[in-house]
N, C-alpha and C positions, 0 to 999 in steps of 0.2 A: 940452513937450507930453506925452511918455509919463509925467515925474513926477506932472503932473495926472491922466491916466489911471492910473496905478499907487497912484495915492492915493482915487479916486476907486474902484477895485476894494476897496482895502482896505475904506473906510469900506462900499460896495455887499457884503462878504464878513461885514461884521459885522451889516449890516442883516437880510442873508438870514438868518443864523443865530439873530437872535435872534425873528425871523420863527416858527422852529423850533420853538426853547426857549419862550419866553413863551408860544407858543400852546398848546404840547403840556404842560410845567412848571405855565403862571401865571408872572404877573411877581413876587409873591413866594417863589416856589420855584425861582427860576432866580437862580443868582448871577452877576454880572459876570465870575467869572471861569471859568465855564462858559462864555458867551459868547464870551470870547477865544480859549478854546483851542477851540470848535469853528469861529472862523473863522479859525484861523490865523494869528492876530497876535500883537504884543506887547499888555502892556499899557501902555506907552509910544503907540505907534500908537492902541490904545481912546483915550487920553485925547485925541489930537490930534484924533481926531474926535468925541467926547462928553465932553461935561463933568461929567455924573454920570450913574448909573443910569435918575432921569428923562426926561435928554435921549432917551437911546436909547428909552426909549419909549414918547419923544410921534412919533420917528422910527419905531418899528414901527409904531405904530398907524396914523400919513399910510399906511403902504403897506400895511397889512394892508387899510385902508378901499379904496384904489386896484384892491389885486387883487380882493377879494373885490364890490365893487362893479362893476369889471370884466365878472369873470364872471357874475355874477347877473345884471345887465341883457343880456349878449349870449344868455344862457340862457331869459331870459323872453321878451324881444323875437323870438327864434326858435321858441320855442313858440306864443306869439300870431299869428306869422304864419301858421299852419295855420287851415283854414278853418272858422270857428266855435270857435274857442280861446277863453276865457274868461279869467276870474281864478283858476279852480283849478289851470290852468299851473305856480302859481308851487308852488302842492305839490307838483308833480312835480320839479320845480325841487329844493326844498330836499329830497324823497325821494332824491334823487342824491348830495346832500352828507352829508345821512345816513347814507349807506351807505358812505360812503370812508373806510376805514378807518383814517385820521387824526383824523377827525372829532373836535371837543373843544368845540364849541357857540361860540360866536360872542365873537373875541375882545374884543368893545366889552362885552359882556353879563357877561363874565368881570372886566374891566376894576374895571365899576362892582363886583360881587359882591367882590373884594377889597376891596375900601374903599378907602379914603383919604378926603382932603377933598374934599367935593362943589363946591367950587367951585376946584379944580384942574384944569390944564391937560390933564390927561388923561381928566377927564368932562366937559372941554367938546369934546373931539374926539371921543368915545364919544358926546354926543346932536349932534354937528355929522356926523356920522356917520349917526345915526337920523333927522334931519331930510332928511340926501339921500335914504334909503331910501324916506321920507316924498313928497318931490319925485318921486322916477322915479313911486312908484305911483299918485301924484295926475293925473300927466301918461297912465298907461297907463289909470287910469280915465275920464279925459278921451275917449282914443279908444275905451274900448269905449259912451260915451255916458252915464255914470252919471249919476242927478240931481245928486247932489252927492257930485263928485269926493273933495272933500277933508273928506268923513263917512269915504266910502268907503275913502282909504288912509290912515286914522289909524287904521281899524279891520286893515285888512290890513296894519299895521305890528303892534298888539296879538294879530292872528294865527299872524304870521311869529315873533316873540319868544315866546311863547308854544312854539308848535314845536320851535322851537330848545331851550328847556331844556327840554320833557318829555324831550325827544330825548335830551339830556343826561344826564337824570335815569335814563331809563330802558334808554338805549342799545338803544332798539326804532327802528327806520329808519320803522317804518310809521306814526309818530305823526303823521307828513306827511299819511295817511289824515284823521285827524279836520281837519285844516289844509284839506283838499279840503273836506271837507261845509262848515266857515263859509266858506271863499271861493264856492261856491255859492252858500252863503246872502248874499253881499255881494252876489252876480252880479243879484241880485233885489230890492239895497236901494233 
């Protein structure tokens, strides 16, 4: 049992790491074996748990999706619960990631922007990704009553992305600002 767990840390020390790296790097600018040495392993150990670069990450990307979806739904659903919250919540929302000073725009967005082949395992988790984002907002449109829910959070997906790379671009937090005024303007579509 502790070997399961002691192997199970490993492969968990290399995930976190590259969690790190890829996000902060890009997954072209981080080497494999930058990865190893910031989590501590061999790379004997790397290969028992990934089988090449890839592997690891279509594994970053499952948990980058997890936390960061995670947090944004417990983020939004908490602001909506205040009395007469809306859809420009989720500005506020992404003004906070904005501002954290790690910030490096969205690693599904960065993903596709390196390239690779478009019908690779790792841009089908990067729009299987966008399609959940798609879902939570369709269901929160739902409950604020929209005519048509799912006008509504295709266009608050094209909002939210959008954000995210001025943000990027500009490395201004308050691009979130304009991200308010169109989810207003959704609040009324």
């Amino acid at each position: 049992m502790q070997l399961l767990t002691h192997a199970q840390d490993q492969r968990d020390s290399i995930i976190h790491s590259s969690l790190e790296l890829f996000y902060r790097n890009g997954i072209k600018g981080t080497e494999i074996s930058q990865v190893i040495e910031r989590a501590g392993v061999s790379e004997p150990v790397f290969n028992q748990n990934f089988s090449s670069k890839e592997d690891l990450v279509l594994a970053f990307l499952h948990k980058r999706h997890d936390i960061w979806m995670g947090w944004f739904t417990k983020e939004v659903e908490a602001r909506l619960a205040r009395h007469g919250a809306q859809l420009e919540v989720i500005a506020d929302v992404l003004q906070s990631w904005f501002e954290d000073p790690r910030f490096r725009g969205c690693a599904f967005i960065n993903t596709v922007a390196e390239g690779g082949n478009f019908d690779s395992e790792p841009f089908a988790i990067a729009r299987e990704h966008k399609e959940g984002l798609r879902q939570f907002l369709e269901n929160i449109a739902r409950k604020l009553q929209h005519r048509e829910p799912e006008l509504t959070a295709s266009a608050a997906v094209l909002v939210i992305e959008g954000a995210i790379v001025r943000a990027q671009m500009t490395g201004d937090a308050h691009e979130a600002y304009n991200a308010r005024l169109l989810f207003q303007c959704l609040n009324h579509s």
